[in-house]
N, C-alpha and C positions, 0 to 999 in steps of 0.2 A: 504494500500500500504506500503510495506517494502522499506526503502532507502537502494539504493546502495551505492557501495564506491564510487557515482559523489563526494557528497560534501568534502570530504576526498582527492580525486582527487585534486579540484579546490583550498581547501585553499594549499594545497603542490605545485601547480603550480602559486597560484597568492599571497601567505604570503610574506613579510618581515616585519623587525622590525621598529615599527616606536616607534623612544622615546621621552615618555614624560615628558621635566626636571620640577624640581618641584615636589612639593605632590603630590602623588598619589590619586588615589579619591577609599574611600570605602575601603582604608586598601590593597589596592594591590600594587602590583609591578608598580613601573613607567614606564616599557617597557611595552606595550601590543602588541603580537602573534598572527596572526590571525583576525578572524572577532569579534568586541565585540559592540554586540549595546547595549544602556545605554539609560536612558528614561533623557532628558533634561529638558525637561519642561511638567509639567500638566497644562494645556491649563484653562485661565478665564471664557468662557467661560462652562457652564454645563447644559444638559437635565432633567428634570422630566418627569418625566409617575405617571398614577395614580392619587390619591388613588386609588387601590384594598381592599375595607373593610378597615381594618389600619393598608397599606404598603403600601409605598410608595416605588419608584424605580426610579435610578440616572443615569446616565454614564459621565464620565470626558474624555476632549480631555488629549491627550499625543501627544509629539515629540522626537521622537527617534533620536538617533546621534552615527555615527559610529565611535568610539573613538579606535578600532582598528590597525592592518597594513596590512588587507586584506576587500577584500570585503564582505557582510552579503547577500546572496540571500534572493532574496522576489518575488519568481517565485508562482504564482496563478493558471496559465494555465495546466488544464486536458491532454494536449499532452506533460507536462512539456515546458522550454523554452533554448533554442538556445542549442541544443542539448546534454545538461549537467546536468540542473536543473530539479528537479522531482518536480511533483503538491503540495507536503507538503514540499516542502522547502522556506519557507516563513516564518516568524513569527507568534504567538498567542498571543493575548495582556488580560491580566487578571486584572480587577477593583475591589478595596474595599474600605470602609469607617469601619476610627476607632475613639472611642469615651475615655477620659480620664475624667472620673465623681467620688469624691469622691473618689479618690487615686487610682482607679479602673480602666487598661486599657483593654479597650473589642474592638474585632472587632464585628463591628454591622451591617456588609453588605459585598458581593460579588458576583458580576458576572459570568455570565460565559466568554466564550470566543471571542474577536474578532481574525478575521485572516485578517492577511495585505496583500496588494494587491499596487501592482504599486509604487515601490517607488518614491519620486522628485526630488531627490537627487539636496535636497534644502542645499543652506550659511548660515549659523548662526555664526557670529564671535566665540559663547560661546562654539560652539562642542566641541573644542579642545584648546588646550594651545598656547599661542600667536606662539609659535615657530614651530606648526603643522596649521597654521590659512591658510585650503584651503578645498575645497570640489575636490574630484577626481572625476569625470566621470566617473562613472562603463564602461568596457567592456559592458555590457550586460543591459546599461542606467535602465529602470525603474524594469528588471528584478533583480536587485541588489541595493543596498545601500552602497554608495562609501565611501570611506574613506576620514574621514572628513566629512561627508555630512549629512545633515537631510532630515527627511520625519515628517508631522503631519497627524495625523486623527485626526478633529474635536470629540466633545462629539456625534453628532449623526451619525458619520460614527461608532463610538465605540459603541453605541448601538444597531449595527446591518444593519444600510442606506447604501446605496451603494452595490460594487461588494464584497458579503462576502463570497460566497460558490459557484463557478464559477461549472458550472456542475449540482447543485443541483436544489430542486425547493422552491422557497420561502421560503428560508433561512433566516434567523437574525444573531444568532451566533451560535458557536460551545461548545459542553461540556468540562469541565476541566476531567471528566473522560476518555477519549478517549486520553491521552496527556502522555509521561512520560516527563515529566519537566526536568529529568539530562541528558536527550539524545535527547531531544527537538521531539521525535518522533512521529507520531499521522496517522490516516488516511484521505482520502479525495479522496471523496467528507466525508467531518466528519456529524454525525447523523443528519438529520433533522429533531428535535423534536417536535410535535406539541407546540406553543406560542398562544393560543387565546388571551390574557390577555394582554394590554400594557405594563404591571409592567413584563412581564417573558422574563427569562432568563439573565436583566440586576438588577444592584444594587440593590436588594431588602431590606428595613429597616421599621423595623414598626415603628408607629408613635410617639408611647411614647421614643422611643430613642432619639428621633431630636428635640419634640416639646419644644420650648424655655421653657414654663412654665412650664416642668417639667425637666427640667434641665439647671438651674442657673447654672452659672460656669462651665459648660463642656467645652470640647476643643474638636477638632474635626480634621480628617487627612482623605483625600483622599489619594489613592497608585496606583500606575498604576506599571506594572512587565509585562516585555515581555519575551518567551522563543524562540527560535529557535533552531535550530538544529546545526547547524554550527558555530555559539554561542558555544554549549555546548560543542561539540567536539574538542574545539580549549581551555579548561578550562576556558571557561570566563563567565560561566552562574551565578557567584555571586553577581553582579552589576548591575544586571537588574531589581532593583526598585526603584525606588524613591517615593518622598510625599512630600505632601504642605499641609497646615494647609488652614482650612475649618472651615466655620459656619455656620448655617440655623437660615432662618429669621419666623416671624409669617405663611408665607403662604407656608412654608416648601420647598423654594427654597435654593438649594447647592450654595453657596456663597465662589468664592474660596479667599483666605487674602492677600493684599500684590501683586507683581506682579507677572507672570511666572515667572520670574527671583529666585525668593522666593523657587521655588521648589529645596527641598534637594535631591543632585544627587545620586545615584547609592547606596543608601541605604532604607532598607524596613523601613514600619513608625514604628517598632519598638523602632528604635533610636527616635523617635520623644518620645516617655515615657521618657528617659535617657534626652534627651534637658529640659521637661519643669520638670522635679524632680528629682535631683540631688542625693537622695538615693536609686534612681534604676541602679542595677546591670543587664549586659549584657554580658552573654557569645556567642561566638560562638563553639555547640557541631558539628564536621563532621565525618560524616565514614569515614573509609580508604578507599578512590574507590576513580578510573579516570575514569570519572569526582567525584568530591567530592559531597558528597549532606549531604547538611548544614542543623541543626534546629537553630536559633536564642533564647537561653533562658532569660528569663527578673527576675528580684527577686526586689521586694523592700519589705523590713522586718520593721515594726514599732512596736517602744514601745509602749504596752498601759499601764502598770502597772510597778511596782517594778519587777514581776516573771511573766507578760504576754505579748509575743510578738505576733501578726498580720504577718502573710505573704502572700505577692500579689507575684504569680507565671504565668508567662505568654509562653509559648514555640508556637514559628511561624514555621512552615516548610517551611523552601526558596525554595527546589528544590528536596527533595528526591520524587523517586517515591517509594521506600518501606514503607514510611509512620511511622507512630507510633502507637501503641496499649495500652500503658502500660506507667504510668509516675510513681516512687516514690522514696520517700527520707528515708535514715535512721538515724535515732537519736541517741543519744546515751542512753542505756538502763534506763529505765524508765522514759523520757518523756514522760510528760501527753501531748495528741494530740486530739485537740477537733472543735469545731465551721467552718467543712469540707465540701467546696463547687467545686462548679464547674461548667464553663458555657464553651459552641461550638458555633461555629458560621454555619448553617446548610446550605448545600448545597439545592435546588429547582429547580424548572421547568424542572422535568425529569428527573435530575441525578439520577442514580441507587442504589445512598448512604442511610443505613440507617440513622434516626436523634436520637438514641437512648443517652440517655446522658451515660458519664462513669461510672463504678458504683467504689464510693469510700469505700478504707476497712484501719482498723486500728488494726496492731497488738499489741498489749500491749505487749507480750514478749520479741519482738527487738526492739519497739517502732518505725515500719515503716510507714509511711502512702504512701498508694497507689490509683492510678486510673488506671481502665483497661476498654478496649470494647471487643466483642467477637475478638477471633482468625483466622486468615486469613483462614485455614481450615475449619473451621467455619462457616464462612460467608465472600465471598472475596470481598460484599459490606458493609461489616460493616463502623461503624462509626470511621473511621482511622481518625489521624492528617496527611491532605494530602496535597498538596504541596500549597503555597498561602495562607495557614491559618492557625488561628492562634485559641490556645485554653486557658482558665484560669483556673488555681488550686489557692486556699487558703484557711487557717488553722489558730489556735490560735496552739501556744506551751509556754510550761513554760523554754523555752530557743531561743534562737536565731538556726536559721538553720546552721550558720557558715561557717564551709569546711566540713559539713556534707554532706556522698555520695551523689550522685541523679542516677538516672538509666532512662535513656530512653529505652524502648523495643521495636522493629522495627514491623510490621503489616506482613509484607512480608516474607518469608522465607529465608534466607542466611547466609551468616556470616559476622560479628556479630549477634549476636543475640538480642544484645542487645548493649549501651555503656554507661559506668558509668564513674563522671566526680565530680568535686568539684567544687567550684565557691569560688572567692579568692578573695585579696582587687583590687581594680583596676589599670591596670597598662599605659592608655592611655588616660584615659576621657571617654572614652565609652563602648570600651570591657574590661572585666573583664579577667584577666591573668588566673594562675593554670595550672594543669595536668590535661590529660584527659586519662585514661584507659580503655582498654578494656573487655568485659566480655561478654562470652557465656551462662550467667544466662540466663533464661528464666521463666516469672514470671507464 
């Protein structure tokens, strides 16, 4: 189903400005436009499934809060509802767990999709800032999520319980393929893939990631990110993840730390690397488009030697759907570049993606090193960096990477073709300042 211009309609009949004095949350403006839902809290509670052989599978509760000056539809109903809202105008709620082991930040799990249903347009003092402390009453009550207002879905309503695919037939969740994440657009009734297995289609993580005894000292982050549509259209789709810090016990129960309260708002757990290790670098790379669609790049560079440095290279896709194909950096002529890795976090349970790893190459001449997967012409299921996750590059060099290039290259066809960008000393505590330029390279 293609959306019409209702949503477009609705926020231009029911926006104004509500402001928020005080900091901003996640780097944005203190006025918020529009509908913008924001994940509040990831919920104490959490579900297991499984083992499947050695996988295990999670899902965490989330509570959404419309931190906005309009309403968020969260219309579920096949005939749409009150004669404006269409059947995909509702929310998709996407789950993952990351793991920080031996200076190494990986994500090591992700779901597919829940879709929201009914909001409660529930009070939570914390939705908004004491000067906005109210929930509004949608017009259109559970069809919408008012301003001000929360809604939770427990961990087993996120793993698929309850009303998930009104229309369908025994439905759990929805795929992250069927979704463009910067225009929140998707179909429905969305696939209904066969799940035999308890473990499919939510958090999948094998065993050796979690189990205590092979990983002393890891840290651990659940993330919940929701997209909609009217979210997206209104610029507000950058703030829609949050994290809270997690650990598993001997019998490989998700254990979340601290209270809800705990959960860091409106930021992906990327920032969670940047909090617990002070020499990680975070930029934010976006295209030029409205809606914007953001990669989050991570760097932490260590000395091992007089002439050898170590770099941990992490890039998350927050919301592009054109994806990524292609990462690399270039040095200045004649670094030696050696000890080149690379790991994905693989999508499962039907998605149409390949799991092919990137293949990396090293030119000696310009002294570039690169990662690529096939070409959207190609293969239009290749193994993209696509929206919600997150991949790792790292290298030994006989210098530091510095404000040397890096080039991201897009999966999809448009312009740019690519965007190349530097990464600077820090100018906030978290993101990393610099210029970012453009370029029609194509690797």
């Amino acid at each position: 189903m293609k959306r019409t211009n209702s949503i477009l309609g609705l926020i231009a009949a029911l926006s104004f400005v509500a402001a928020f004095p005080g900091s901003a949350r996640a780097g944005e403006a203190p006025t918020a436009i529009g509908p913008d839902v924001t994940v509040i809290y990831i919920s104490t509670t959490t579900s297991k499934f499984g083992p499947v052989g050695d996988v295990y599978a999670y899902s965490i509760g989330t509570t959404s809060c419309n931190v906005g000056g309009a309403e968020v539809a969260w219309c579920d109903s096949p005939g749409g509802c009150n004669g404006v809202l269409e059947f995909n105008d509702h929310p998709v709620i996407a789950q993952n767990l990351y793991r920080l082991k031996d200076d190494r930040f990986e994500q090591i799990g992700m779901s597919w999709l829940k879709h929201g249903f009914v909001s409660t347009n529930s009070f939570d003092t914390n939705c908004r800032d004491a000067s906005n402390n109210t929930c509004q009453v949608p017009p259109f009550l559970g069809n919408q999520l008012g301003m001000g207002c929360t809604d939770t879905y427990s961990s087993s309503l996120n793993a698929g319980g309850g009303s998930t695919c009104a229309g369908g037939v025994n439905c759990r969740l929805g795929p992250r393929s069927e979704v463009n994440a910067v225009s929140g657009e998707y179909p429905m009734p969305y696939a209904n893939e066969p799940h035999p297995q308890s473990i499919d289609q939510r958090i999948q993580v094998v065993d050796a990631d979690i189990d205590p005894a092979l990983n002393a000292g890891a840290l651990y982050w659940a993330e919940g990110q929701y997209v909609t549509a009217d979210d997206a259209v209104a610029e507000r789709g950058l703030n829609n993840a949050s994290y809270r810090a997690a650990t598993f016990d001997a019998s490989r129960n998700l254990i979340m730390s601290g209270a809800s309260s705990s959960t860091v708002r409106e930021k992906s757990a990327v920032y969670a690397w940047r909090v617990a290790d002070a020499a990680v670098e975070i930029k934010n790379v976006d295209l030029p488009s409205a809606p914007v669609e953001r990669f989050e790049v991570g760097r932490r560079v260590t000395s091992v030697d007089v002439d050898t440095w170590h770099h941990e290279y992490v890039i998350r896709n927050m919301n592009s759907d054109r994806s990524a194909r292609a990462f690399s950096i270039n040095f200045p002529d004649g670094t030696s570049l050696t000890n080149v890795g690379f790991k994905d976090i693989e999508h499962h349970s039907g998605e149409p993606y390949a799991t092919t790893d990137w293949t990396s190459a090293v030119d000696i001449p310009t002294a570039t090193i690169s990662w690529s997967t096939e070409t959207f012409v190609t293969n239009p299921n290749a193994n993209a960096l696509r929206w919600a996750t997150m991949f790792n590059f790292w290298f030994d060099a006989d210098q530091p990477s510095g404000a040397a290039p890096h080039t991201i290259t897009f999966f999809k066809p448009g312009s740019p073709a690519s965007v190349t960008f530097v990464i600077d000393l820090f100018s906030d505590g978290f993101e990393s300042g610099g210029t970012t330029r453009w370029s029609e390279t194509v690797f």
